[in-house]
C-alpha positions in Angstrom: 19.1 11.9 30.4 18.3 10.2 27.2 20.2 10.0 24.3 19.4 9.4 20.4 21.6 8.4 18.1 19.8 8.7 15.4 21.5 7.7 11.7 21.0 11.3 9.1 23.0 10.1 6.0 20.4 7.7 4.7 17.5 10.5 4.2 15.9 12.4 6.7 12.8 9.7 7.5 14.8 8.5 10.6 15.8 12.0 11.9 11.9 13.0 11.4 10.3 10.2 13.4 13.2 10.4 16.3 12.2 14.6 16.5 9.0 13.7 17.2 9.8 11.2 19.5 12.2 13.8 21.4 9.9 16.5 21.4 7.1 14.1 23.5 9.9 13.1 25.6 10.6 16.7 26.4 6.7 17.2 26.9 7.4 14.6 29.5 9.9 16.7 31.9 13.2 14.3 30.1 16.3 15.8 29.2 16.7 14.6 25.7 19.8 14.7 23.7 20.5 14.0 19.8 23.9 12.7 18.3 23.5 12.9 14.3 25.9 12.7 11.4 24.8 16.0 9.2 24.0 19.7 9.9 20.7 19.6 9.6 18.8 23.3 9.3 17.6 25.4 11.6 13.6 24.8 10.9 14.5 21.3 11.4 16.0 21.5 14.9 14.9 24.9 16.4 12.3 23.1 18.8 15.2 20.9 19.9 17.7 22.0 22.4 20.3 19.8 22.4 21.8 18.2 19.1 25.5 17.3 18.6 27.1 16.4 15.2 29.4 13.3 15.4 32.3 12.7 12.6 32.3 10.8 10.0 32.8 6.8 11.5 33.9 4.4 9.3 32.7 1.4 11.4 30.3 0.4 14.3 32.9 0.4 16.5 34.6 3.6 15.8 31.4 5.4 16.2 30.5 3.8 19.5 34.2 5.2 20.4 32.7 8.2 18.9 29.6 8.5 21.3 31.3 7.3 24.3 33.6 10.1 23.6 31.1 12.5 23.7 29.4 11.9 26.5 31.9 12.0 28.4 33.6 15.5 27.2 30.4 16.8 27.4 29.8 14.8 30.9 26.3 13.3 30.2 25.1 10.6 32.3 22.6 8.7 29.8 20.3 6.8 31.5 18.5 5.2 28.3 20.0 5.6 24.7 17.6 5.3 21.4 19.4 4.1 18.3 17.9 4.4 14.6 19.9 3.7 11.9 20.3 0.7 9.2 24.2 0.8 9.4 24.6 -0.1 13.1 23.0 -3.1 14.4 24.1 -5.9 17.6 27.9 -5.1 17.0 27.3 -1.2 17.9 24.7 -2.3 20.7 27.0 -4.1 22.3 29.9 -1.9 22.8 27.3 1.0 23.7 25.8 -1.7 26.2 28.8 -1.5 28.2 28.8 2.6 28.9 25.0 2.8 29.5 22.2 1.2 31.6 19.2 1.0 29.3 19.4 0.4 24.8 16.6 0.9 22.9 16.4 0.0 19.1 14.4 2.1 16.5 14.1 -0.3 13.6 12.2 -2.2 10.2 14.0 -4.7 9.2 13.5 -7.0 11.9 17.5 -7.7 12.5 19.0 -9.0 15.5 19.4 -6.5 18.8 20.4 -6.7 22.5 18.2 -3.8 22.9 16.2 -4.4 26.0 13.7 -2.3 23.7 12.7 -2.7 20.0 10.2 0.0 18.3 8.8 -1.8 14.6 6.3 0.5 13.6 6.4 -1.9 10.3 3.0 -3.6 9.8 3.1 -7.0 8.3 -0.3 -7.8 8.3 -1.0 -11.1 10.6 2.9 -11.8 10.6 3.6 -8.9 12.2 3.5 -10.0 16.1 5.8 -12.9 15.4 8.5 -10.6 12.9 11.2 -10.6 15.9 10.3 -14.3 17.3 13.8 -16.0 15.7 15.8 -14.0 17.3 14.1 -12.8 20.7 16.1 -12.7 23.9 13.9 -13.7 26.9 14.1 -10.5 28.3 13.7 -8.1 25.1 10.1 -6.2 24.9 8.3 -5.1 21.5 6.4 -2.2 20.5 5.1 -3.3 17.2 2.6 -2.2 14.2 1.7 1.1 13.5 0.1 2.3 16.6 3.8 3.0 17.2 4.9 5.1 14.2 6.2 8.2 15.1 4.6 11.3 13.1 4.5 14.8 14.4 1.1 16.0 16.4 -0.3 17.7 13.2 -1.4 14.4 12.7 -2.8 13.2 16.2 -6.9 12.3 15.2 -7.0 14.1 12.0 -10.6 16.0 11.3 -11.8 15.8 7.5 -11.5 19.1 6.4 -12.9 19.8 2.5 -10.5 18.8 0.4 -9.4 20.5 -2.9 -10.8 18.6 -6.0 -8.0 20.2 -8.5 -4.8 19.9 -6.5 -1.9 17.7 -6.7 1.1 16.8 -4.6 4.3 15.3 -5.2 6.6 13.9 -2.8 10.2 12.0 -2.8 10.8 12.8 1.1 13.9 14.2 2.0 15.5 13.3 -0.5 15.1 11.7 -4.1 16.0 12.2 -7.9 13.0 13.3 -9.4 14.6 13.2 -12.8 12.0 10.3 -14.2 9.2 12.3 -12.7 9.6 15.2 -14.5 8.2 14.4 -17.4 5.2 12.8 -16.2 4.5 16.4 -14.2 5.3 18.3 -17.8 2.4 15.8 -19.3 -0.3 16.2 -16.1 0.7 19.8 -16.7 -0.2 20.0 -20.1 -2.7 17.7 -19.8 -5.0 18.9 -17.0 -3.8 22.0 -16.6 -6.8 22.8 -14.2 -4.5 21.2 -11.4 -2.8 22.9 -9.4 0.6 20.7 -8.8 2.7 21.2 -5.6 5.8 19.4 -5.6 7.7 18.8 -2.0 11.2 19.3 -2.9 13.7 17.4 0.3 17.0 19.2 1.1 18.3 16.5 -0.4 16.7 16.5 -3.7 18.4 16.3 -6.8 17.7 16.9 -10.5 15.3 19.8 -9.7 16.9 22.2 -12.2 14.3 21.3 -15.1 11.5 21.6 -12.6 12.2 25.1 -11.9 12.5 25.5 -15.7 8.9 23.8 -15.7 7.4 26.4 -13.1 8.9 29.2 -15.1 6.3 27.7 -18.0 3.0 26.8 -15.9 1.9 29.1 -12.9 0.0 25.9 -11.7 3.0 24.7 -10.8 4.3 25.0 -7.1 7.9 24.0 -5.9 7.8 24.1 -2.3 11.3 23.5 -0.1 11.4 21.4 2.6 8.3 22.4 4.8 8.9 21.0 8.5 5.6 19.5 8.6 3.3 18.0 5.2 0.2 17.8 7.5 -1.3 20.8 5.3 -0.5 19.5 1.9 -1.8 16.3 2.5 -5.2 17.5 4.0 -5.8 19.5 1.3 -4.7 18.3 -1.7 -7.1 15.9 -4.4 -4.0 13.2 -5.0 -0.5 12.4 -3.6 1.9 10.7 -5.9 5.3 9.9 -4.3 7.5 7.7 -2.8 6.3 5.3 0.0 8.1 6.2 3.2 7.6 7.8 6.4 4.3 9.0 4.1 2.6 5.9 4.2 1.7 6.7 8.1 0.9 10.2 7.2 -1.0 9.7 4.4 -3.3 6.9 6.8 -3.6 9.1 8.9 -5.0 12.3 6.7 -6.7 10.0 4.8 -5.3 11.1 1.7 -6.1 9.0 -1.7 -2.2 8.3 -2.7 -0.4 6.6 -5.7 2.9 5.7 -4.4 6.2 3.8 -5.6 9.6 2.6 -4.4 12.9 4.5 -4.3 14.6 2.4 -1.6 14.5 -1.2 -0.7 13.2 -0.2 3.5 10.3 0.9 1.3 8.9 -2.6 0.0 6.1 -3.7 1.5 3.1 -6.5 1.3 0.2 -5.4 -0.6 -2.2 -6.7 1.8 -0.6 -5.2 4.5 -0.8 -1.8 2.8 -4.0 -2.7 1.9 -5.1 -3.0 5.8 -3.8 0.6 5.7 -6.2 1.9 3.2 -3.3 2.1 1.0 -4.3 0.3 -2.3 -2.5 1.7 -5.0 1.5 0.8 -4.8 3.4 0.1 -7.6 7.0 -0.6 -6.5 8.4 0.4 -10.0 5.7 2.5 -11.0 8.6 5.1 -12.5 9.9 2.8 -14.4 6.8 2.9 -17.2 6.2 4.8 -19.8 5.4 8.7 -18.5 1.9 8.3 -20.5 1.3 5.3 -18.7 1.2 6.7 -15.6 -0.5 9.7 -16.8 -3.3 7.5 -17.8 -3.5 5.8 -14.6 -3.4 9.2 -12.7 -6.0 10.6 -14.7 -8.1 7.4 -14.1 -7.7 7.9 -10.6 -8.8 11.6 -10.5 -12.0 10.6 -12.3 -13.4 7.9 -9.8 -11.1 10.0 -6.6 -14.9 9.8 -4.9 -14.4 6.0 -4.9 -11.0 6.2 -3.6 -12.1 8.7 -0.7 -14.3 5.9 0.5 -12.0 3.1 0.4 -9.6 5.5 2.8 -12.6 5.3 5.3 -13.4 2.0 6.2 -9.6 0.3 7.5 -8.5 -2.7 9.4 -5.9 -0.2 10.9 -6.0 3.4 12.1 -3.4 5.6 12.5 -4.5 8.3 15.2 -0.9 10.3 14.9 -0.7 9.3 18.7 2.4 7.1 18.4 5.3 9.4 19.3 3.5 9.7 22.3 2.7 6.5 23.3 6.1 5.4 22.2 7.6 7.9 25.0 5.2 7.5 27.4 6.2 3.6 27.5 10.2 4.3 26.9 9.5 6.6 30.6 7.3 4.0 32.4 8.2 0.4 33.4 7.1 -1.9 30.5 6.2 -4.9 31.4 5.1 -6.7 28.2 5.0 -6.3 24.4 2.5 -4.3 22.7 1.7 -5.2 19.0 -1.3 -3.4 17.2 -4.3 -4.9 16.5 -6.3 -5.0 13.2 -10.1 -5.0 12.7 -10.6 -7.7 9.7 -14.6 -7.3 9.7 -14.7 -4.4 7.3 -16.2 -4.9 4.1 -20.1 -3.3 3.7 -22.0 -5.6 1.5 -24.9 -8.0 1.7 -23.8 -11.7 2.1 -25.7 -14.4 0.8 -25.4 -17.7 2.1 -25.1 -20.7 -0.3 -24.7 -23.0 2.5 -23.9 -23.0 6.5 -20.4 -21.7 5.5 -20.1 -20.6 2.4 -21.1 -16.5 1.5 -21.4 -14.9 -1.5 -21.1 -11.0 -1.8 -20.3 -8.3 -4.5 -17.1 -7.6 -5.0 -16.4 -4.0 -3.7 -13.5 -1.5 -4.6 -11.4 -2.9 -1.7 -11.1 -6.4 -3.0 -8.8 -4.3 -6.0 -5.9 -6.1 -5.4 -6.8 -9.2 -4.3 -9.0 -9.7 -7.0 -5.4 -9.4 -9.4 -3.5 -11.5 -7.0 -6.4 -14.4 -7.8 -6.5 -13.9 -11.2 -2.8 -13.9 -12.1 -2.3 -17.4 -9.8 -0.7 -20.1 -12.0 -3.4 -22.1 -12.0 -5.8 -19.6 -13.1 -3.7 -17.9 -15.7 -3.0 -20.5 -18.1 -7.1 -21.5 -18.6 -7.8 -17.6 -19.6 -8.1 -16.2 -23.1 -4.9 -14.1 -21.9 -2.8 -16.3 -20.2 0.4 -13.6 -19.5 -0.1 -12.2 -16.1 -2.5 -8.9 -15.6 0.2 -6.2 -15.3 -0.5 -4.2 -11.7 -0.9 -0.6 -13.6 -3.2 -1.8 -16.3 -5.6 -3.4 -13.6 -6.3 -0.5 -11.8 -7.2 1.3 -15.1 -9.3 -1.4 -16.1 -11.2 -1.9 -12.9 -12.6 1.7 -12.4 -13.3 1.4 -16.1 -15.3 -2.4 -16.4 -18.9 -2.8 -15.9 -18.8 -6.5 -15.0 -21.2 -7.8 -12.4 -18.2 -9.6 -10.5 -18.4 -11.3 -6.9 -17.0 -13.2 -4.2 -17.4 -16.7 -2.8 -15.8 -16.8 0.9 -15.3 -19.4 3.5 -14.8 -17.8 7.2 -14.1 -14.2 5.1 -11.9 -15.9 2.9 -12.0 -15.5 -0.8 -12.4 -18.8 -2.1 -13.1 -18.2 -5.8 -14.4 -15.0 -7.9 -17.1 -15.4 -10.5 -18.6 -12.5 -12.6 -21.0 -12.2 -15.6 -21.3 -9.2 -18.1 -24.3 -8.2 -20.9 -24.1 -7.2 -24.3 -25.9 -5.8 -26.6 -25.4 -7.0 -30.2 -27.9 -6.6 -32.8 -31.1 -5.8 -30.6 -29.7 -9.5 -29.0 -28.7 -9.6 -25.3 -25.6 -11.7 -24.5 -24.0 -12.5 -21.5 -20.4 -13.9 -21.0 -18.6 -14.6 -18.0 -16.2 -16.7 -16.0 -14.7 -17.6 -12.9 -11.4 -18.1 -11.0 -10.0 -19.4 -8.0 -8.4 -17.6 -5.0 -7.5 -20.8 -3.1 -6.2 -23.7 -3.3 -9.5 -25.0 -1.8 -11.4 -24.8 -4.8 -13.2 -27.9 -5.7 -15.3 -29.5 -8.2 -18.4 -28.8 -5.7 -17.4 -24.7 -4.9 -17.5 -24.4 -9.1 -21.1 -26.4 -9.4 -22.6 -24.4 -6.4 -21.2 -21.3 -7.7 -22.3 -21.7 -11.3 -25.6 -23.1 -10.6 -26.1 -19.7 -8.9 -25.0 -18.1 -11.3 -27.6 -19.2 -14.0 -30.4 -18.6 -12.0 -29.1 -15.2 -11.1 -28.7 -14.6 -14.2 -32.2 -16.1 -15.9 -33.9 -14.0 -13.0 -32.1 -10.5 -13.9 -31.9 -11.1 -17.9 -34.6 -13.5 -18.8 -34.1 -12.7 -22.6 -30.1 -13.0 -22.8 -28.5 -16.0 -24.1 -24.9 -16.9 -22.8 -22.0 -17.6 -24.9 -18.8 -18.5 -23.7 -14.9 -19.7 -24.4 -13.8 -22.7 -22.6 -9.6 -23.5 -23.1 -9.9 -27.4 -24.8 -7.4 -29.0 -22.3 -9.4 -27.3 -19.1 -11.4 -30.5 -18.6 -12.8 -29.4 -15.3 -15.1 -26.2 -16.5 -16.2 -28.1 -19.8 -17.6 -31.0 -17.7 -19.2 -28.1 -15.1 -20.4 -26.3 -18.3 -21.9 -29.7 -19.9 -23.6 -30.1 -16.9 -25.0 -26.9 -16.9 -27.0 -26.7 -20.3 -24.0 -25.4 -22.3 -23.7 -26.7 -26.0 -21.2 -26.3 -28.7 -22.4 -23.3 -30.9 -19.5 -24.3 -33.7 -22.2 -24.6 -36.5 -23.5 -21.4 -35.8 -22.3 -19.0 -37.6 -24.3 -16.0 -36.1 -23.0 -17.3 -32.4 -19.5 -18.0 -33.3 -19.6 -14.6 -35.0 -20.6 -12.6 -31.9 -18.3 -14.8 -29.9 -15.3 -14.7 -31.1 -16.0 -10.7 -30.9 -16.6 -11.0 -27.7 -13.4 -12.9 -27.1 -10.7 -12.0 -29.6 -8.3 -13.6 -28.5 -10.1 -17.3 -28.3 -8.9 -19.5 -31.1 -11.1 -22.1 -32.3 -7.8 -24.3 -32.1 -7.2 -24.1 -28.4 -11.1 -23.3 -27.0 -14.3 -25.0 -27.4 -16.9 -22.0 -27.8 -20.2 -23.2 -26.3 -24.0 -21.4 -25.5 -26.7 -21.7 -23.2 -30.1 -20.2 -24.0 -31.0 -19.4 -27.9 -31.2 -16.0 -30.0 -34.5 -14.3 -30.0 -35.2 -15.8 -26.6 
């Protein structure tokens, strides 16, 4: 027999993965039985047989006592015995080590065990296979990355199916206080009130009351209880916006263009490794802003959602909803190594140009989002720009589907090394390009910024013959105004007509700290 022990008083994410992973267990001929610490309801459990609700421990070793206790009342000989929870760790494995043959560890946070067994379904991106190498016992195995998250068949090789284009759906889990949600729902629903707007409310939700007081109000608003399985909802609907969970598996796996946030710390994560995901738009506090903030940034989302579908498509990693599967498939079989999921880096679609034997140049696409804000707000970067304060994460993404810069990437092996972009106005039946560059490496030399500007130009004189560049360079930046002397640029300061459309371009230049310089003269 196997037993889970599986931890329900910290929301029902670990219960949820742990069904699934008893039901393919069962599927496989086992005997499977669960130990939690809440009555759970009935369309929760009704596919499992055998659940039993321990007291209330105070400590590891009392609930050990606990499950010892009930094992043997109940006379179970446990051959293997799953744990998942954050509150016990090596202290309960240990004492549960000496009343069964086999322990197996369900965890993220990459703690200490005597499991003979740890499950991570946590990807960290290149970091992940080495997450448990500190404190690795010569005989422990690891199943690690997603390819072993746990999610329920409904999502096992999900099929595209037409998705609404006016439907929302909100999500806090199992839980959640959806207090500072509220009114950002009252303002989508007064704002677009096209949308239809389902919000997934856990059992253990709270501040609901003025949500059902909003549905009485809006008939486009649904409040839907606890569904067993969110498969549906997320296959259909245009946007999720929720918290980042157990969801960030589902939502890979539907493909579903997602807006997500923190409510707990397990639910913190690298950007790049969410990017690998096809997950590009976390913002950890995103809550915490203004509610017409984040209504503009929704709205912004729903307008370019086309864009967002295809950046879902093309991932580094793919989650077929197979995990639970494979997870009990291994747990019955003789492991006899570690597993850790593999990522596919070669993903972008665009054409490269080579500048020389190693270095590439290519347009920057919509999945370079965030690492084009991680460049910009580098130290280094930040203090040469007009704006020197960091980019805030929300007002990038509204800005990027809203610029119409020509921006790309100069990479080294599929590394950014540095991004460049260029930009035309019209001003007075007079063409005027600006544009500028930044550094995503420490690599960056004087030679990456000459080959990359030189290109530049004469992609530039090629595409707009008749434009005339004018540009802002900070005084104390010696580095760009020697490129930029090299180049052909001149001080425009007697110009009044120049410094005019200049300093429009770039408000917040001051002739104090920036030398404003052209290339190229009016009229052509």
């Amino acid at each position: 027999m196997i037993a889970i022990r599986v931890d329900t008083l910290c929301g029902l994410g670990h219960f949820m993965r742990c069904k699934w992973l008893a039901l393919e267990l069962q599927c496989l001929g086992e005997e499977v039985v669960l130990l939690v610490d809440t009555q759970l309801s009935d369309h929760l459990t009704k596919e499992l047989g055998n659940i039993h609700l321990l007291p209330y421990a105070k400590t590891q070793i009392e609930d050990a006592a606990n499950c010892v206790q009930l094992f043997n009342e109940q006379q179970l000989i446990i051959d293997k015995l799953i744990i998942d929870s954050y509150r016990f760790d090596i202290e309960w494995e240990s004492k549960m080590a000496k009343h069964v043959p086999s322990i197996i560890a369900v965890d993220d946070l990459e703690r200490e065990h005597l499991a003979e067994l740890v499950i991570d379904s946590k990807w960290n991106a290149e970091k992940t296979s080495s997450r448990y190498q500190s404190t690795a016992l010569e005989s422990q195995h690891f199943l690690l990355g997603p390819d072993f998250s746990m999610l329920s068949r409904a999502y096992r090789n999900c099929v595209q199916t037409e998705r609404s284009n006016k439907e929302l759906m909100f999500s806090l889990g199992g839980g959640g206080d959806w207090k500072q949600l509220t009114e950002i729902i009252r303002l989508i629903l007064e704002t677009a009130p096209e949308y239809k707007v389902n919000l997934i409310i856990g059992p253990n939700a709270t501040s609901v009351t003025q949500l059902h007081e909003l549905a009485l109000g809006h008939s486009q608003l649904n409040l839907i209880a606890a569904p067993s399985c969110l498969a549906n909802y997320y296959k259909s609907c245009t946007l999720f916006v929720g918290a980042l969970g157990t969801s960030l598996y589902e939502l890979a796996a539907t493909k579903t263009p997602a807006l997500t946030f923190s409510i707990a710390k397990n639910q913190e994560n690298q950007q790049a490794a969410l990017d690998d995901l096809g997950h590009y738009f976390h913002i950890a506090n995103l809550i915490d802003y203004p509610p017409e903030q984040v209504l503009k940034l929704i709205l912004a989302m729903l307008q370019n959602i086309e864009r967002i579908h295809l950046m879902r498509e093309n991932v580094a990693v793919k989650i077929d909803g197979e995990g639970a599967s494979r997870v009990a498939k291994l747990i019955t079989s003789e492991l006899a190594s570690s597993q850790i999921t593999q990522a596919n880096n070669n993903l972008i679609a665009s054409q490269y140009q080579h500048l020389t034997d190693t270095i590439t140049l290519r347009r920057v696409v919509d999945q370079d989002i965030n690492r084009y804000l991680t460049a910009r707000n580098l130290p280094n970067n930040a203090w040469r720009m007009t704006i020197t304060k960091d980019i805030d994460q929300l007002d990038h993404y509204c800005w990027w589907f809203a610029n119409r810069r020509d921006s790309y990437v100069m990479e080294v092996k599929g590394k950014p090394l540095l991004y460049v972009w260029h930009q035309l106005y019209e001003i007075e039946q007079q063409n005027y390009l600006i544009g500028g560059w930044f550094a995503a490496s420490d690599d960056v030399n004087f030679a990456h910024a000459q080959l990359v500007l030189d290109w530049q130009l004469k992609e530039t004189e090629q595409t707009y013959p008749d434009a005339m560049w004018v540009a802002v360079i900070n005084k104390e930046n010696k580095f760009v105004n020697l490129l930029n002397q090299r180049a052909g640029f001149k001080s425009i300061a007697g110009d009044a007509k120049k410094m005019a459309v200049t300093q429009h371009l770039f408000p917040n230049a001051s002739i104090d700290d920036f030398n404003f310089v052209g290339k190229g003269r009016v009229g052509g």
